[in-house]
KOLGUTI-243605 format. One record per atom (N, C-alpha, C, CB): atom name; x, y, z. Coordinates in nm, 2 decimals, m for minus. Each point is the difference from the previous one (the first is absolute). Glycine has a CB too. Layout:
N
("CA"; (X; Y; Z))
...
***
This chain:
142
("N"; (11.28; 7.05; 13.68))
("CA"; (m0.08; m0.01; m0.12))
("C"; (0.04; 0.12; m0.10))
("CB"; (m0.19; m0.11; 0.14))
("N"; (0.20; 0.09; m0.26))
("CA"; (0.04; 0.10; m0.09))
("C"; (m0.13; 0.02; m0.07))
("CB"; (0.25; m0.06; m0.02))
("N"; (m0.25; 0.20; 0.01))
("CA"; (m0.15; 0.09; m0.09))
("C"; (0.03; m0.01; m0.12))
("CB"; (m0.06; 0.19; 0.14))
("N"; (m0.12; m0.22; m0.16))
("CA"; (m0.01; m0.05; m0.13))
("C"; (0.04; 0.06; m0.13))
("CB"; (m0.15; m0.08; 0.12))
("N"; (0.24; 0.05; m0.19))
("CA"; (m0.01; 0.04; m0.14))
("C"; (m0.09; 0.02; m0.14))
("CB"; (0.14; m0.09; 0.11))
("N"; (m0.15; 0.21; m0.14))
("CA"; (m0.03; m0.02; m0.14))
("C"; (0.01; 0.08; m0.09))
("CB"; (m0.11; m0.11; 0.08))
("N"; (0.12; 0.06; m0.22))
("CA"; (0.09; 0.08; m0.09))
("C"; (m0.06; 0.09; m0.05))
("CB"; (0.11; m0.15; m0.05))
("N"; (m0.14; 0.30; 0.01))
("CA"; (m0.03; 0.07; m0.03))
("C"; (m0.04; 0.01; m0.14))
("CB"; (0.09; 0.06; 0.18))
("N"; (m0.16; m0.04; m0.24))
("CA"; (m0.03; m0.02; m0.19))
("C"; (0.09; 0.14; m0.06))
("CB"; (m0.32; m0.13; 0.00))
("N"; (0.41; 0.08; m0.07))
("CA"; (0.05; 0.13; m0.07))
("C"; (m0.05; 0.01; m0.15))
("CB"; (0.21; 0.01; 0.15))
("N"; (m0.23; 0.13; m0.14))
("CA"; (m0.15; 0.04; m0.12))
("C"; (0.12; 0.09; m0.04))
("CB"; (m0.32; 0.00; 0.10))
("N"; (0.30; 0.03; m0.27))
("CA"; (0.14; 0.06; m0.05))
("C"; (m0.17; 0.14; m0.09))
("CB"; (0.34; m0.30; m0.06))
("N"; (m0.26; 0.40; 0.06))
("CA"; (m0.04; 0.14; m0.11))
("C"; (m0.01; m0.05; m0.17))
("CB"; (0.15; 0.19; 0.18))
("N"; (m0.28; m0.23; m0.24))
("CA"; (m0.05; m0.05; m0.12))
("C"; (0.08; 0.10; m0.07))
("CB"; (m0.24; m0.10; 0.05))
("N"; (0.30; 0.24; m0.07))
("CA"; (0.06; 0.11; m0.08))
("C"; (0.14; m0.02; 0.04))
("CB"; (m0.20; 0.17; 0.00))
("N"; (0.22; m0.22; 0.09))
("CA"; (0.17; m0.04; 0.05))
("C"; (0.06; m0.11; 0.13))
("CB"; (0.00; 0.27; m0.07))
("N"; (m0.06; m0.40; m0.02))
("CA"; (0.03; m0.12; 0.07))
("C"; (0.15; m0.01; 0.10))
("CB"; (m0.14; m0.08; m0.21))
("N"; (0.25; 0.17; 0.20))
("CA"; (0.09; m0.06; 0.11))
("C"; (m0.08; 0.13; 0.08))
("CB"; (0.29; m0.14; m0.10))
("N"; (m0.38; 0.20; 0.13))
("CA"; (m0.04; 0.08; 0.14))
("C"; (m0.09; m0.11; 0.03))
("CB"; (0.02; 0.28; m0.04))
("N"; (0.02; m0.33; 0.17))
("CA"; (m0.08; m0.08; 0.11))
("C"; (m0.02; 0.07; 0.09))
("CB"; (0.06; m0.18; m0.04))
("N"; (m0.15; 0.09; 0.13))
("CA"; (m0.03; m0.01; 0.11))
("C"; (m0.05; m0.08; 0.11))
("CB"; (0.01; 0.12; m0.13))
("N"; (m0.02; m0.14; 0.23))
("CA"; (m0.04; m0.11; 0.09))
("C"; (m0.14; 0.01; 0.01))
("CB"; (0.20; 0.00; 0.13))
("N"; (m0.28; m0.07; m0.16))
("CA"; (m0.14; 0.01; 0.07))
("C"; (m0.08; m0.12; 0.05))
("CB"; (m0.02; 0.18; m0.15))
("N"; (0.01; m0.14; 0.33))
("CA"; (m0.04; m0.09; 0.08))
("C"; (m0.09; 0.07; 0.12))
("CB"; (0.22; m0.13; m0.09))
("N"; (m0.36; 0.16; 0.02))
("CA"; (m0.09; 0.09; 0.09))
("C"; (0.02; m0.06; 0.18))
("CB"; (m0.21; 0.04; m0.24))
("N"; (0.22; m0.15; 0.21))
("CA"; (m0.03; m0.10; 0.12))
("C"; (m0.12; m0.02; 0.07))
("CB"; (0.19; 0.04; 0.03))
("N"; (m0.18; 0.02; 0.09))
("CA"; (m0.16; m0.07; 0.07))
("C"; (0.00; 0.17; 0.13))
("CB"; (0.04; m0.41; 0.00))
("N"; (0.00; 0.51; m0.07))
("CA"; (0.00; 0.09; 0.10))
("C"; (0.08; 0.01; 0.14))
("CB"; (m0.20; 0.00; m0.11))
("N"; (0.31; m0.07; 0.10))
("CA"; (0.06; m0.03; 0.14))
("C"; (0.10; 0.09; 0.02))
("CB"; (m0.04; m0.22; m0.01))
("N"; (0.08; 0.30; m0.08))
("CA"; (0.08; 0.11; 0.00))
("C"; (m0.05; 0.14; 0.06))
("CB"; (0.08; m0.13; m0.20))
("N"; (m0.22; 0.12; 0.20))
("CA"; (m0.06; 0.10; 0.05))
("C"; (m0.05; m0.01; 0.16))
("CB"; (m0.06; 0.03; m0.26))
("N"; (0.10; 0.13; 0.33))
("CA"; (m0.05; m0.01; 0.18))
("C"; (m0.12; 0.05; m0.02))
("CB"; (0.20; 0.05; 0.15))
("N"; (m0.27; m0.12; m0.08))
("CA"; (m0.14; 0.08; 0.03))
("C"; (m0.03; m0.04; 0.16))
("CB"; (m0.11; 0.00; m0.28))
("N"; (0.07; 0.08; 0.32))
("CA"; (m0.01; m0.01; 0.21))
("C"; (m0.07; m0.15; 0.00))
("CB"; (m0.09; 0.30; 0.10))
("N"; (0.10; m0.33; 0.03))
("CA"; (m0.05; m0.13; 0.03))
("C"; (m0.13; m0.01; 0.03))
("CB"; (0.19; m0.04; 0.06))
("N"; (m0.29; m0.04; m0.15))
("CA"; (m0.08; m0.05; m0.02))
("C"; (m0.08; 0.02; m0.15))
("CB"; (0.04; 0.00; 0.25))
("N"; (0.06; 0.06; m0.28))
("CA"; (m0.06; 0.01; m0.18))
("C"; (0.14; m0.10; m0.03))
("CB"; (m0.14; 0.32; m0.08))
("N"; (0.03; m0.34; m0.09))
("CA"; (0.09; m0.15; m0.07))
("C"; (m0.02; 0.13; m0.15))
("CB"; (m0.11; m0.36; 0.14))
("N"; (0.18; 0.32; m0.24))
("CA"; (0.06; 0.05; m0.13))
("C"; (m0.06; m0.14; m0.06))
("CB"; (0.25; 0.17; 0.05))
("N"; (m0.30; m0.11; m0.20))
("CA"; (m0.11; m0.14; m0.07))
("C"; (0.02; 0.11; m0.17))
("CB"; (m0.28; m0.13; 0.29))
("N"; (0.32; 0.03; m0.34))
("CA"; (m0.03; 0.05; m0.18))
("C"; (m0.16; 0.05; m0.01))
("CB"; (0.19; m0.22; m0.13))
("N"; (m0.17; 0.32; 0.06))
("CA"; (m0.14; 0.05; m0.04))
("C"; (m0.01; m0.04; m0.17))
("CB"; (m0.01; 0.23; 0.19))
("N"; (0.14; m0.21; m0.27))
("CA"; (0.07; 0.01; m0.11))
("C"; (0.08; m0.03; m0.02))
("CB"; (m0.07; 0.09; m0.01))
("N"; (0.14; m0.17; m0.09))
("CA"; (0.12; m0.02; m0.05))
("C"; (0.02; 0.02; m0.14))
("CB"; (0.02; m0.14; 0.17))
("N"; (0.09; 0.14; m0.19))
("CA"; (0.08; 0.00; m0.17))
("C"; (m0.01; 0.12; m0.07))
("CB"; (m0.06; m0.21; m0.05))
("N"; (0.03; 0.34; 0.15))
("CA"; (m0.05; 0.14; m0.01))
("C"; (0.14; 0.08; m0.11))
("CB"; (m0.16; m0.01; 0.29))
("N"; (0.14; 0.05; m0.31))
("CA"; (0.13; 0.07; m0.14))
("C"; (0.01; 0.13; 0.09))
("CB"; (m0.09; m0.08; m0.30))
("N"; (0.22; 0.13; 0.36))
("CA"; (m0.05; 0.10; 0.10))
("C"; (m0.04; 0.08; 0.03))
("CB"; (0.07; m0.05; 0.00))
("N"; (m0.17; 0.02; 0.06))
("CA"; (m0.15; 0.04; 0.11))
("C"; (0.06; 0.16; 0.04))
("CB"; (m0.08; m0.29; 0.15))
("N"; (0.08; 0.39; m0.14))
("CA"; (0.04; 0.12; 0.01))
("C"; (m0.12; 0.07; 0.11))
("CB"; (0.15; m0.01; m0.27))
("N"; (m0.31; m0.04; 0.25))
("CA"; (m0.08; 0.10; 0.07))
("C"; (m0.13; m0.07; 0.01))
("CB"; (0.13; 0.21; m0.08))
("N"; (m0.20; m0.21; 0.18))
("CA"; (m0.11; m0.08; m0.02))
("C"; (m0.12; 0.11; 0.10))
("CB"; (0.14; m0.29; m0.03))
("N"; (m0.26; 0.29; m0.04))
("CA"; (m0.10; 0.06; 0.05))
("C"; (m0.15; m0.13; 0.03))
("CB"; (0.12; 0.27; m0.14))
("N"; (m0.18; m0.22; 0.24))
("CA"; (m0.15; m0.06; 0.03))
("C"; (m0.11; 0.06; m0.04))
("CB"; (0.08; m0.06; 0.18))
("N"; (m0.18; m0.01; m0.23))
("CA"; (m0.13; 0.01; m0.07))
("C"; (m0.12; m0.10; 0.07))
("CB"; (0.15; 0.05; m0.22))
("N"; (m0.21; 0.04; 0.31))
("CA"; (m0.13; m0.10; 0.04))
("C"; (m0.06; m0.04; m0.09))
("CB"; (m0.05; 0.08; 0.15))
("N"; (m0.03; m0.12; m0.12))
("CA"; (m0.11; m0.04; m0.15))
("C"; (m0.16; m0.10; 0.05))
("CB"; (0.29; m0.04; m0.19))
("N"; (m0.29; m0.01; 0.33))
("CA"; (m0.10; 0.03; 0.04))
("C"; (m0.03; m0.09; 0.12))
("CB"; (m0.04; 0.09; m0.22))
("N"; (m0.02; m0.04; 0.38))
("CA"; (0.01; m0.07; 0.11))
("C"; (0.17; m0.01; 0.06))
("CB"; (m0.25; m0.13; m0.10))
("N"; (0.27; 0.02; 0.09))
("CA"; (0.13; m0.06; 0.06))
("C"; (0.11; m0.04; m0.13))
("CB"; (m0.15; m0.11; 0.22))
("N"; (0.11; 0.14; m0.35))
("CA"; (0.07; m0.03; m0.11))
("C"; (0.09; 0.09; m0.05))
("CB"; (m0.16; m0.12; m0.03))
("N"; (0.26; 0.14; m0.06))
("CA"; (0.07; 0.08; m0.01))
("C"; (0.10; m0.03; m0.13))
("CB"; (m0.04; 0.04; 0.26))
("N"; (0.06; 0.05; m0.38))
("CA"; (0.15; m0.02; m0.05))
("C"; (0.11; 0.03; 0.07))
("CB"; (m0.09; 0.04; m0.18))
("N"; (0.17; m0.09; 0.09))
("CA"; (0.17; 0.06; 0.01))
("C"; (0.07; 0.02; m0.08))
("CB"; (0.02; m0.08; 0.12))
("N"; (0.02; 0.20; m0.16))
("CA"; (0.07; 0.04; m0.14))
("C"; (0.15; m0.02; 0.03))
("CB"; (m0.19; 0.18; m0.08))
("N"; (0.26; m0.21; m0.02))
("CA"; (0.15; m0.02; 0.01))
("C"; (0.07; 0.04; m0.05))
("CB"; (m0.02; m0.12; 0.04))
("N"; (0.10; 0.23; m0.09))
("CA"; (0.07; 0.02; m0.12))
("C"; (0.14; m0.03; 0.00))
("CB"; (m0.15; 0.15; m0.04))
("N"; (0.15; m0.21; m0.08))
("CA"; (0.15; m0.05; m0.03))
("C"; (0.05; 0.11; m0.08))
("CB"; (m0.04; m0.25; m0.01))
("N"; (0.15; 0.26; 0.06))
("CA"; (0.11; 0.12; m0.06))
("C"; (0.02; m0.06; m0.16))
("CB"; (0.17; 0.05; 0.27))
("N"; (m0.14; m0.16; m0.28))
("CA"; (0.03; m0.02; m0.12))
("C"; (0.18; m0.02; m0.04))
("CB"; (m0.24; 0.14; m0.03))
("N"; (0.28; 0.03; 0.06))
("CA"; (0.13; m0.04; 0.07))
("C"; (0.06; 0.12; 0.07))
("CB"; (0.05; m0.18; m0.17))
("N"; (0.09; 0.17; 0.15))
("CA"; (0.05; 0.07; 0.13))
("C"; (0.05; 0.16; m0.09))
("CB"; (0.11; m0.28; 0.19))
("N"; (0.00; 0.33; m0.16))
("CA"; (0.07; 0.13; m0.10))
("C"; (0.06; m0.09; m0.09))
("CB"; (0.06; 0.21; 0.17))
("N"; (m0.06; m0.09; m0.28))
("CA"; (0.09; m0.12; m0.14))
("C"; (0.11; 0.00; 0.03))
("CB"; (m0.09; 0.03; m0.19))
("N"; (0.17; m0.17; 0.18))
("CA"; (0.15; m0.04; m0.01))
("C"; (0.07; 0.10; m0.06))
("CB"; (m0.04; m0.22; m0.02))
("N"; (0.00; 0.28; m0.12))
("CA"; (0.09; 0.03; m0.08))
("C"; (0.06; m0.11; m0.09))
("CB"; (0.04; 0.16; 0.16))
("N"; (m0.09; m0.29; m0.16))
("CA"; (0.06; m0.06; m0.07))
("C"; (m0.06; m0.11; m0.08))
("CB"; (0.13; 0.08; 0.15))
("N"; (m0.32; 0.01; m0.17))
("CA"; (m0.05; m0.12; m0.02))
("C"; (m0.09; m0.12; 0.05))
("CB"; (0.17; 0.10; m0.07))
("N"; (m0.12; m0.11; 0.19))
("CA"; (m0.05; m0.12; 0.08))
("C"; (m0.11; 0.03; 0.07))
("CB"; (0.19; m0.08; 0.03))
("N"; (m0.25; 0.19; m0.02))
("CA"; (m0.16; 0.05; 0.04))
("C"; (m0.10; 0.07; m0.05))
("CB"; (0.10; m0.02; 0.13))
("N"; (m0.04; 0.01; m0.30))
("CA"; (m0.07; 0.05; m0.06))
("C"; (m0.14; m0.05; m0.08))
("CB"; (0.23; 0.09; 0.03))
("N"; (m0.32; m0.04; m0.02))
("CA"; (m0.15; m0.08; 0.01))
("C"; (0.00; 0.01; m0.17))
("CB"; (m0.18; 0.08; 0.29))
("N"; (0.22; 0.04; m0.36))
("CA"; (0.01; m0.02; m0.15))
("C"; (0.08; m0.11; m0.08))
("CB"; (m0.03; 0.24; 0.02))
("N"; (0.13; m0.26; 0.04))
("CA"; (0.12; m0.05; m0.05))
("C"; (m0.10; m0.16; 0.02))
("CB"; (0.27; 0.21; 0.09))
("N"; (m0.32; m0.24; 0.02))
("CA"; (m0.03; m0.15; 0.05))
("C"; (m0.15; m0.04; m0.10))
("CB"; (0.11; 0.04; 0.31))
("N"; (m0.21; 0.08; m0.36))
("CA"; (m0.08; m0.05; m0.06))
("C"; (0.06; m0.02; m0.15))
("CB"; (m0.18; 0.11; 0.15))
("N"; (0.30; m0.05; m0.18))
("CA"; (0.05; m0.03; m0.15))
("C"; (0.08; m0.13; m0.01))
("CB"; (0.02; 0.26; m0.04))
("N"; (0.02; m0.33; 0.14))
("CA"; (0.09; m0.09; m0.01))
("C"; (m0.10; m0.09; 0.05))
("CB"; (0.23; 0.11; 0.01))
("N"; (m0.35; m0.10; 0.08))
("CA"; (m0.04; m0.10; 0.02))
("C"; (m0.17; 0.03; m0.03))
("CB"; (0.24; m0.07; 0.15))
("N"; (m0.32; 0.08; m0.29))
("CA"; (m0.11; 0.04; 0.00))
("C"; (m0.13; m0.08; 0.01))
("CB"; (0.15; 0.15; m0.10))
("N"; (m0.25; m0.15; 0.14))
("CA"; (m0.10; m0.05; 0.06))
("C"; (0.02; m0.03; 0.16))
("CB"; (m0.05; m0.10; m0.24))
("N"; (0.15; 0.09; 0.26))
("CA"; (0.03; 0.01; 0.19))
("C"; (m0.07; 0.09; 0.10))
("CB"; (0.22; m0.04; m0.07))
("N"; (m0.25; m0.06; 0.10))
("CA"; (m0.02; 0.13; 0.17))
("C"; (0.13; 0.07; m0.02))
("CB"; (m0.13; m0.15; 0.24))
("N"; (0.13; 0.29; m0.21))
("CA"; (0.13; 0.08; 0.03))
("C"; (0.01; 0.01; 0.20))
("CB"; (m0.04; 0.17; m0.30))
("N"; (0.13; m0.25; 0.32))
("CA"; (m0.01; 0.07; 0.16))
("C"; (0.06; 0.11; 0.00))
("CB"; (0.00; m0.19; 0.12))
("N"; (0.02; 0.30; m0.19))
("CA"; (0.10; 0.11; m0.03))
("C"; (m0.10; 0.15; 0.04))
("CB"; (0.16; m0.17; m0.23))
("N"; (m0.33; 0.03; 0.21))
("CA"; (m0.07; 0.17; 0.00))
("C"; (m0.11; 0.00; 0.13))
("CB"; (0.00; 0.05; m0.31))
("N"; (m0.02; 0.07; 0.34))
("CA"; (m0.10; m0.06; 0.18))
("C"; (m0.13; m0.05; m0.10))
("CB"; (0.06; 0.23; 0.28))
("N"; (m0.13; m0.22; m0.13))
("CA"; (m0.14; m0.04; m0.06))
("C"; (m0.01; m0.03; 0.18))
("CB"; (m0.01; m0.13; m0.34))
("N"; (m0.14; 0.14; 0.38))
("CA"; (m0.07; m0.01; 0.12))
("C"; (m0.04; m0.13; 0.02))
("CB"; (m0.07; 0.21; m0.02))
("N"; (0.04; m0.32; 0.10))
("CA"; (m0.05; m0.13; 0.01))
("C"; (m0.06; 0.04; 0.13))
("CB"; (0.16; m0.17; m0.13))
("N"; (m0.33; 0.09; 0.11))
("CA"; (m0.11; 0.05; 0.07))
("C"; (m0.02; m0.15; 0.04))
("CB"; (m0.11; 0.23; m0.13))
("N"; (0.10; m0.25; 0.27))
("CA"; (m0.02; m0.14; 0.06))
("C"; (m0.12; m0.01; 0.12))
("CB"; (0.28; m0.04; m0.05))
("N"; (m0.35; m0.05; 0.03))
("CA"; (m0.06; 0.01; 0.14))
("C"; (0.04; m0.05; 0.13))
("CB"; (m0.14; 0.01; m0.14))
("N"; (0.08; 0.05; 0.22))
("CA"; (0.01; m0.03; 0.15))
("C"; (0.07; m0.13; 0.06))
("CB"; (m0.20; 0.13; m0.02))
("N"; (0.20; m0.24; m0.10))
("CA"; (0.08; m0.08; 0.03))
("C"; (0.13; m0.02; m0.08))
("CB"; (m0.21; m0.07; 0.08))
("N"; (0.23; 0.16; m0.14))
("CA"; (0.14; 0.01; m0.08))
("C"; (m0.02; m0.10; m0.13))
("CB"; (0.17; 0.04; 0.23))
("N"; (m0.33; m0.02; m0.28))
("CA"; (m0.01; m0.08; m0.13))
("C"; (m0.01; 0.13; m0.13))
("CB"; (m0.16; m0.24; 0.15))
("N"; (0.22; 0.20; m0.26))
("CA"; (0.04; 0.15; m0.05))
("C"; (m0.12; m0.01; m0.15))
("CB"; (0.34; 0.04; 0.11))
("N"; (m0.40; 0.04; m0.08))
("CA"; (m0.12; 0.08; m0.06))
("C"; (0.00; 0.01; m0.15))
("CB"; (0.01; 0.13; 0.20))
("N"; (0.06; m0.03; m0.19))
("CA"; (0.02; 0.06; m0.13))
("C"; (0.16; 0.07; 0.03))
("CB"; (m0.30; 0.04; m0.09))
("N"; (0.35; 0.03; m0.03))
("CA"; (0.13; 0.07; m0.03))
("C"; (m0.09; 0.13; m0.07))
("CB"; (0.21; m0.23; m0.04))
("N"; (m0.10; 0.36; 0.12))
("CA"; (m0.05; 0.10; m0.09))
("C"; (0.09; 0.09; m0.07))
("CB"; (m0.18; 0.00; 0.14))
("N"; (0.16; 0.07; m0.26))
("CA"; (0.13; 0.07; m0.02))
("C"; (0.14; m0.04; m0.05))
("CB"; (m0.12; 0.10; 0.16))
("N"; (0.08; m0.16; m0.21))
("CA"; (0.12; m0.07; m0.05))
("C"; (0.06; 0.02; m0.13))
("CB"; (m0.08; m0.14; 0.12))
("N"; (0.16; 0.22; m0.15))
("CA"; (0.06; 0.10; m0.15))
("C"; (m0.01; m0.14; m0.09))
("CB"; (0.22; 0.25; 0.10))
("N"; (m0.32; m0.21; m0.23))
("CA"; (0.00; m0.12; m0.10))
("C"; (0.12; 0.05; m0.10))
("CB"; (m0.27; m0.07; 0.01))
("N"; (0.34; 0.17; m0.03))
("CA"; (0.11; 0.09; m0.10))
("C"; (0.09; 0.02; 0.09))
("CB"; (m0.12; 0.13; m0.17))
("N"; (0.22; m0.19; 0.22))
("CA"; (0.12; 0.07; 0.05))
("C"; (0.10; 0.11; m0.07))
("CB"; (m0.03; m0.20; 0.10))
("N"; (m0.02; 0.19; m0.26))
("CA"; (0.13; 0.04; m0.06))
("C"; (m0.05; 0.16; m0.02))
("CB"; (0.10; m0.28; m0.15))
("N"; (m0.22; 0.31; 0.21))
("CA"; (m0.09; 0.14; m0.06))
("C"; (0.02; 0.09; 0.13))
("CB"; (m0.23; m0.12; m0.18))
("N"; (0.17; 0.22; 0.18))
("CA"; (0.02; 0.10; 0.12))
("C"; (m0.11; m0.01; 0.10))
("CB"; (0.10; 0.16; m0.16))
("N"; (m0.24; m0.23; 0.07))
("CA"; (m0.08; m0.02; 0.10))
("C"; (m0.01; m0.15; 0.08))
("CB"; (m0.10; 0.20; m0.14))
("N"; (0.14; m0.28; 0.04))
("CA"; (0.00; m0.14; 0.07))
("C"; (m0.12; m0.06; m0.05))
("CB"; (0.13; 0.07; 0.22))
("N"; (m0.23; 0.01; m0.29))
("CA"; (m0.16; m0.09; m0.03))
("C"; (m0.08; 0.06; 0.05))
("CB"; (0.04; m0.21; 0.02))
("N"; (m0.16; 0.16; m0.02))
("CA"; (m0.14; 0.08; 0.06))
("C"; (m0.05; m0.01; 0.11))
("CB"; (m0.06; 0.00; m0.17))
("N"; (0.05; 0.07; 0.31))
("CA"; (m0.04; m0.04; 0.10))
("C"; (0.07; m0.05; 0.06))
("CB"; (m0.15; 0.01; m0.06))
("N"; (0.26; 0.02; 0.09))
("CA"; (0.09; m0.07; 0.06))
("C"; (0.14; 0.08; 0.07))
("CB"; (m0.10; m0.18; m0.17))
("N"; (0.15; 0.07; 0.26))
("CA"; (0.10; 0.11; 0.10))
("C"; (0.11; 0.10; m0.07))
("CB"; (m0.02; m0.19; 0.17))
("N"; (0.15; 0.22; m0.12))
("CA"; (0.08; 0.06; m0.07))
("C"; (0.10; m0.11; m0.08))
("CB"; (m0.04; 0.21; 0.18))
("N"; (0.05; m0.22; m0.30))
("CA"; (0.07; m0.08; m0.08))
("C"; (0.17; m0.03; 0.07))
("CB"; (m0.18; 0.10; m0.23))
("N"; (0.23; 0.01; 0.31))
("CA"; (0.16; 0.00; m0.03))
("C"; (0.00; 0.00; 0.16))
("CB"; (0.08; 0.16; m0.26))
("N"; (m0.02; m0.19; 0.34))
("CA"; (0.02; m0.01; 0.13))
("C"; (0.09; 0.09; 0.09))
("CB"; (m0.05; m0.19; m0.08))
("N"; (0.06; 0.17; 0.19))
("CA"; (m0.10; m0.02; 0.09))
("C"; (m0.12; 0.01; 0.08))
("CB"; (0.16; 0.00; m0.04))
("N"; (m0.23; m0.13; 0.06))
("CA"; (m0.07; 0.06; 0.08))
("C"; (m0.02; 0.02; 0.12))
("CB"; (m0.04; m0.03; m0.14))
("N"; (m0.04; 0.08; 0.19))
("CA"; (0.05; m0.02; 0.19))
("C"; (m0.09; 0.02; 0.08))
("CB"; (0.19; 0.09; m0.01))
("N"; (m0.30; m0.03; 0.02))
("CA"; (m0.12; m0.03; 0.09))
("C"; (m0.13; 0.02; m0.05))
("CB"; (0.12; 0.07; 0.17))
("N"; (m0.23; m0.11; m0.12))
("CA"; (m0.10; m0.01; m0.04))
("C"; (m0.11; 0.09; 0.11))
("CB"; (0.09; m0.24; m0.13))
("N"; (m0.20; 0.34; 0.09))
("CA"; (m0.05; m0.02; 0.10))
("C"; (m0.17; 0.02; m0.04))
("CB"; (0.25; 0.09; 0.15))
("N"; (m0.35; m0.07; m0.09))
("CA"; (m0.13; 0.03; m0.05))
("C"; (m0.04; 0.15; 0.08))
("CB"; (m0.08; m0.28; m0.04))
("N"; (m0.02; 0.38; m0.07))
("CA"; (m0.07; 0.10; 0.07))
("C"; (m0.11; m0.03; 0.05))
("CB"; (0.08; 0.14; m0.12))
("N"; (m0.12; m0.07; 0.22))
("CA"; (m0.15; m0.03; 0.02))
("C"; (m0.08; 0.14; m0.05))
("CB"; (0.04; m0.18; 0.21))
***
């Protein structure tokens, strides 16, 4: 019997269409975990997820914060640049800039926080994460 096939979706960089990539989360099968635990989506379509912290909130209930990097170090060339992507492409979500996604306990997603409304400024907008990237963890004080 030959294992099943399937084609991976290739998603190309909105700032520089011949940079691709494969993307095919799958079903967690790639991942070991000891025997008798199973691997199960909490989330998908995440913009990369870099750091996630927990938030009770009351009894048995609980958030989950997520932060998306937004992106990775700059190319140098352009292709990750979160200014460059609101000027060429404006009113867009920028995936160029983080921002936190708050989901509940069942991976139903809440609200979004922090999300730079000015990429092209130093601060990014009001109340909101660091405009220029990276980001990389998240955590809470008590």
């Amino acid at each position: 019997m030959l294992p099943l096939t399937v084609n991976a979706a290739v998603v190309a960089n909105p700032l520089c269409p011949a940079e691709t990539a494969l993307y095919d989360p799958g079903n967690g099968q790639d991942i070991s975990v000891p025997s008798g635990y199973v691997v199960s989506v909490f989330a998908s379509g995440l913009n990369f997820p870099t750091g996630i912290a927990f938030r009770a909130t009351n009894g048995v209930n609980f958030e989950v914060y997520v932060l998306e990097s937004g992106h990775g170090l700059p190319a140098g060339n352009n292709c990750n640049d979160e200014a460059v992507f609101q000027q060429r492409f404006p009113g867009q979500a920028n995936p160029f800039t983080p921002d936190i996604k708050v989901f509940s306990r069942n991976g139903r997603l809440l609200r979004t926080l922090g999300k730079p409304t000015d990429a092209t400024t130093a601060t990014g907008g009001n109340n909101v994460l660091q405009p220029h990237g990276p980001a990389v963890d998240i955590a809470f004080e008590n």
